[in-house]
N, C-alpha and C positions, 0 to 999 in steps of 0.2 A: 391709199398710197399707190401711187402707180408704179406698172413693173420696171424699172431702169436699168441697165446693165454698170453703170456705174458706182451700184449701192452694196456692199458687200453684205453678206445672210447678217453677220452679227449685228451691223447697221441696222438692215431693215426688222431684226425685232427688237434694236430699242425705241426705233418710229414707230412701232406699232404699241409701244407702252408707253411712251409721248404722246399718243395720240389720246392715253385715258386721261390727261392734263387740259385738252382742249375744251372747252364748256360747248354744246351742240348750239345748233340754230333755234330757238325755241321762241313760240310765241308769247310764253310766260314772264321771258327774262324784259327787265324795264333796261333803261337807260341808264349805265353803267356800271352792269353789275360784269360785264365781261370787261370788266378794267378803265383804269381809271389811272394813267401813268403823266407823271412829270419829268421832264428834264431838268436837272441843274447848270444852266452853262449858257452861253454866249456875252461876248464884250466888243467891246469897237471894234479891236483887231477878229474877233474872228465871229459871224453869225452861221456860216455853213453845217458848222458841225452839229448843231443843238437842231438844226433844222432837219438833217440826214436821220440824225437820232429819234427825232417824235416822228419823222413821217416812217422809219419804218414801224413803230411802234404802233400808227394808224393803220398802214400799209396790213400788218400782218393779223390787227382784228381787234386792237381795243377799242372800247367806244368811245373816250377820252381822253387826248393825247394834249397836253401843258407841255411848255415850255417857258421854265421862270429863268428871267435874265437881265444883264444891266441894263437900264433906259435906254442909250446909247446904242443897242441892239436890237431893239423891239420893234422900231418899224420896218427893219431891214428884213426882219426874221418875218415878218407879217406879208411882207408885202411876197413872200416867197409861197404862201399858202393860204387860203382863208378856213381852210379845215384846222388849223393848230392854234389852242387858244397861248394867249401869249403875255404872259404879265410880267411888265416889268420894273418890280421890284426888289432885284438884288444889288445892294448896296458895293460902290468902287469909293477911289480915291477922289474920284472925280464929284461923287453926288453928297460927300458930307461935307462937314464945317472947316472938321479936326482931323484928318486922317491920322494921327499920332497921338489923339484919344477921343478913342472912340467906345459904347456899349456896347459891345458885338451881339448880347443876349439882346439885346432890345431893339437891335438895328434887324433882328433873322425873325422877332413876332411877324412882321405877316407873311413869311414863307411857314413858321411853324403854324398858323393858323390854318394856312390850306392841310398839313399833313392828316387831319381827320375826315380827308376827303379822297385819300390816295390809295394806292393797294401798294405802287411802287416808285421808287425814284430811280434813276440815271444819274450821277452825278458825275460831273468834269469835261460834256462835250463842249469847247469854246468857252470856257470857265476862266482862261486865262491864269496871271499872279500875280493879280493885284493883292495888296497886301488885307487891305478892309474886306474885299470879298469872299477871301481865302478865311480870314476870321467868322466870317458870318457864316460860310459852309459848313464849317467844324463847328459850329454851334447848331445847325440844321442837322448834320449827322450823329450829336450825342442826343436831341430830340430822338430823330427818327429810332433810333436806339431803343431807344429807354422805352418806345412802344411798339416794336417789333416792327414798326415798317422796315421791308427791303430793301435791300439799293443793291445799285449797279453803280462800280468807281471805273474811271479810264482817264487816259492824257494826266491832267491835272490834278483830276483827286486821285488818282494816286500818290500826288505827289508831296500830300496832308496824310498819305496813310508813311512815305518814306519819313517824312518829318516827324511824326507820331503815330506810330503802331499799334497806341492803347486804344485809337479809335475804332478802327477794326476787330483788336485781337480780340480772338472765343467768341466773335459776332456769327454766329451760324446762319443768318441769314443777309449774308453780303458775297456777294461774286466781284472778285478784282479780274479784268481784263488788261495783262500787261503784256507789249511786247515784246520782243530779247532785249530793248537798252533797258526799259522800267523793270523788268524781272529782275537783271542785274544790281537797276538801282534797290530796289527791296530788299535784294538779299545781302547786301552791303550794309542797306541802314541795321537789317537783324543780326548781325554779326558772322552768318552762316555761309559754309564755304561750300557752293556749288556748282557745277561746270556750267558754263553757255552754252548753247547752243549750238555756236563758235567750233567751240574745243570740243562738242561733242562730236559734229559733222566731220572734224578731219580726223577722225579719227580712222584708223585701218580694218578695224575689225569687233566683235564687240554687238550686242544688242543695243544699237543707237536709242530705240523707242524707248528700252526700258529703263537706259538710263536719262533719258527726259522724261519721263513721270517718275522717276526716284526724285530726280532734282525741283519737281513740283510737289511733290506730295513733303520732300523735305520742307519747301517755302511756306506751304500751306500747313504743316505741326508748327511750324516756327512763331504762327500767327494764329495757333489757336483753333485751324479747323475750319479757318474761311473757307469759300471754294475758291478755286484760282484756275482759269484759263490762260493758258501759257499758250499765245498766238507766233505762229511759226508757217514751216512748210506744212506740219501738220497741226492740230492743236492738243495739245494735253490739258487735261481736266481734270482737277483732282481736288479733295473735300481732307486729303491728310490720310484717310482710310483706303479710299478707293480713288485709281483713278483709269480714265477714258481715253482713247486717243480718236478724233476725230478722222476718218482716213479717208475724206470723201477728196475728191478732184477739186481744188479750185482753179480759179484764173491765176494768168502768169504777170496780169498789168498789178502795179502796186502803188496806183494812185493816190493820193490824201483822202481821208474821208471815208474808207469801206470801213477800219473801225467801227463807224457811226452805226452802220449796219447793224452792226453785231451787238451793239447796248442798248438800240432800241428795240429790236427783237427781244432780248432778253428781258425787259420792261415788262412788255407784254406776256411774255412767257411765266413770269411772277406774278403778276398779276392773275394769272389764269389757274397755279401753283394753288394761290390765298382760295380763290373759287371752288379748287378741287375737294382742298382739306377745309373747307364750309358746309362741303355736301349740298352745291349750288342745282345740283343732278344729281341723277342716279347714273354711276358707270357703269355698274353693272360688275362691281369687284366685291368680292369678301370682304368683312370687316376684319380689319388686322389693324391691333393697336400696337404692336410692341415696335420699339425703335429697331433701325438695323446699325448695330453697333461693328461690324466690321465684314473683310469682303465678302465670304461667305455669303452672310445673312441680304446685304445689300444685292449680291447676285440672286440670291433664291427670291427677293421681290419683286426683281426684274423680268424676272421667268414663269412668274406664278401669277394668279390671279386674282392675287388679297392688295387691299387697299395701301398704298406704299407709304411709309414714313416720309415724313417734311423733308431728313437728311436727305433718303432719293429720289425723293421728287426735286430738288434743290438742285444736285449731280446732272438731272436727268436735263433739268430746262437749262443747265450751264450746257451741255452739250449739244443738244435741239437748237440752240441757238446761234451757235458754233457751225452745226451742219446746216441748217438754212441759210449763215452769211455765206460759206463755203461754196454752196450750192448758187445764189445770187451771183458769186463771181465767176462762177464759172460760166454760170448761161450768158452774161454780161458778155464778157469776154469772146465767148464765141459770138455774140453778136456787133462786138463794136472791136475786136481786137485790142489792137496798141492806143486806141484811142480812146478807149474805157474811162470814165468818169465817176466819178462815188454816185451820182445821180440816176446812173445806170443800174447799178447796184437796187436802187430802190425800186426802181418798175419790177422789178423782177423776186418782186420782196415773197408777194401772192402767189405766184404760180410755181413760186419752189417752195410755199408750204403746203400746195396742193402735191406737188413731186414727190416731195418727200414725209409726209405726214399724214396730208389728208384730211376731208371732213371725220368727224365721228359718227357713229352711228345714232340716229334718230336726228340728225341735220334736217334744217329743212331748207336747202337751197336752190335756186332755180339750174333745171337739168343742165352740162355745156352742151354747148353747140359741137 
C-alpha cells in the first residue's frame, strides 16, 4: 500500500487486513480460480451499467468477468469490450409468447446452470422492470441461495428485496448497496422507523456518524444480518453487529454510473472472500475457527493475526470496496473535474487498488516503472 496522506491510520490497518483477501500472483493458480463473476442486468433502455459493473470487476483482477443480459442488450454491451463474455439470455416481455403466463423457474434454467460456475453475482446493474425479468431474477436469487453463492443487489434488485425481504432476510452472504432514496425505500417496505440522511445532516448538534450507522445497522437487524452499504457523503457499512464508516475523500461530480464502480468491485472482492476461506494460499494467518459474533470479537480479528471468519471477511470486502470506488472518484475527479464520467471511474479501477491495498506478499508482478 502506498503511503498517502489521505488514508487516516485506522484505514490503513484495515487495508492491510484486506489485503490477506487478495489471492498473490502465483504460477500455480489456473484460469479462474481468482474469480469467476457475473452480472445480472442490462435491457434496451440501459447497457452502461452492466458494462461499468464487469469491467470494474475485470479492471480490479478477476479472471472472468459475465455479464447475463436481455437479447436486446447484448451486442450493444459487446460491442463496448471484447474482454467481457456476454450472454444473453435473460428473459423480457419482449422475448416470450405469454408475458402474463409465463414459468419463471424454467425460463431462469440457463442462468441457474451457469451458477456452478460462479464464485459471485452482481445483481440489478441495467436490469430494468420488466415484469418477466424481474420474475426470472427472483427465481436466480432463491437458486443462488440455496447454494451459498454471493451476490451483490443495487438499482433494481433492490427493488425485488423492497417487494419481498424474505429474499434476502438472514442471507449472510448478500451485500445491498442502497442510496439515501433506496435505504428509505427499504426501510418503509420493513416497517422501521429511521432518520435519513436528510434529517440526520440538518441537524445542530449531535454525533451525525453515529447516528448513520445506528440507522444502518437498525436496517440491516431488520433484514436478518445482511450487510448493508449505506452510500452517502460517507459510507456506512454495517452486517447488524458491527459497523464501518468509510472516511476516505471522494470526488464532488455525481455522474450516472460510479455506483457501477462499487458492485463490480465488490464482485471481485467476493470472489476473492470464497478463495481466501478455500485456503487457495497460504496467508500466512493462524488457524482461527470460531465465528466473531459481535464487535468486540470482530475487532480483535481485525487486529490480530488468526484467520478471520466469513462474517469479517464479508464486513471487510463491503468496505474495501466502498474505499476503492471512493478512492476511483476521487483520482477521476482530480483528473477530469466537472466533467467526470462513470468511465473515468473505471481507468482508475487498478491504480487505486494498488493505492490503497496493494499486491500481497509473494506477488509475482513485473517491477513499476
Amino acid at each position: 500500500m502506498a503511503n498517502v496522506h489521505h488514508i487516516s491510520v485506522p484505514s490503513k490497518v484495515l487495508f492491510q487486513k484486506a489485503r490477506k483477501l487478495v489471492p498473490p500472483m502465483l504460477e500455480k493458480f489456473h484460469k479462474g480460480q481468482q474469480g469467476r463473476v457475473a452480472v445480472i442486468g442490462g435491457s434496451l433502455d440501459y447497457t452502461g451499467a452492466p458494462y461499468f459493473s464487469a469491467m470494474a470487476s475485470a479492471r480490479l483482477g478477476c479472471d472472468l468477468s459475465h455479464v447475463i443480459c436481455e437479447s436486446s442488450a447484448a451486442t450493444v454491451i459487446k460491442s463496448y469490450s471484447p474482454n467481457l463474455m456476454v450472454h444473453p439470455i435473460l428473459p423480457s416481455s419482449a422475448s416470450v409468447k405469454d408475458p402474463g403466463s409465463i414459468d419463471a423457474p424454467s425460463l431462469a434454467s440457463p442462468i441457474i446452470a451457469m451458477l456452478g460456475r460462479l464464485h459471485a453475482l452482481v445483481i440489478g446493474p441495467g436490469l430494468g422492470r420488466d415484469g418477466v425479468t424481474l420474475k426470472v431474477v427472483t427465481e436466480v436469487m432463491k437458486e443462488a441461495r440455496s447454494r451459498s453463492i454471493p451476490f451483490v443487489l443495487d438499482a433494481d434488485g433492490l427493488l425485488l428485496v423492497t417487494e419481498n425481504p424474505d429474499l434476502v432476510k438472514g442471507y449472510k452472504d448478500c451485500i445491498l448497496t442502497p442510496n439515501v432514496n433506496e435505504f428509505s425505500r427499504l426501510a418503509k417496505a420493513l416497517n422501521i422507523e429511521v432518520p435519513s440522511l436528510a434529517q440526520i445532516s440538518s441537524e445542530e448538534s449531535g454525533d451525525k456518524t453515529s447516528k448513520e450507522a445506528e440507522a444502518c445497522e437498525k436496517l440491516s437487524q431488520a433484514l436478518g444480518g445482511v450487510t448493508i452499504i449505506q452510500k452517502g457523503p460517507h459510507d456506512v457499512i454495517s452486517n447488524g453487529v458491527t459497523s464501518i464508516v468509510s472516511d476516505l475523500p471522494g470526488g464532488l461530480k455525481r455522474s450516472g454510473g460510479q455506483g457501477d464502480t462499487l458492485t463490480g468491485s465488490l464482485g471481485t472482492l467476493l470472489a476473492w472472500r470464497a478463495a481466501y476461506h478455500d485456503a487457495l494460499w497460504d496467508s500466512g494467518e493462524q488457524e482461527h475457527s470460531k465465528v466473531a459474533q459481535n464487535k468486540e470479537e470482530v475487532q480483535g480479528e481485525l487486529e490480530s493475526n488468526k484467520r478471520m471468519s466469513p462474517s469479517t471477511t464479508l464486513l471487510l470486502a463491503a468496505w474495501a470496496g466502498a474505499a476503492i470506488t471512493r478512492e476511483c472518484s476521487r483520482r477521476a475527479f482530480k483528473a477530469k473535474g466537472r466533467s467526470m464520467q462513470a468511465s473515468d471511474l473505471t481507468d482508475e479501477v487498478h491504480e487505486s487498488f494498488l493505492t490503497l491495498i496493494g499486491e500481497p506478499e509473494g506477488s509475482k508482478v513485473p517491477e513499476r516503472l
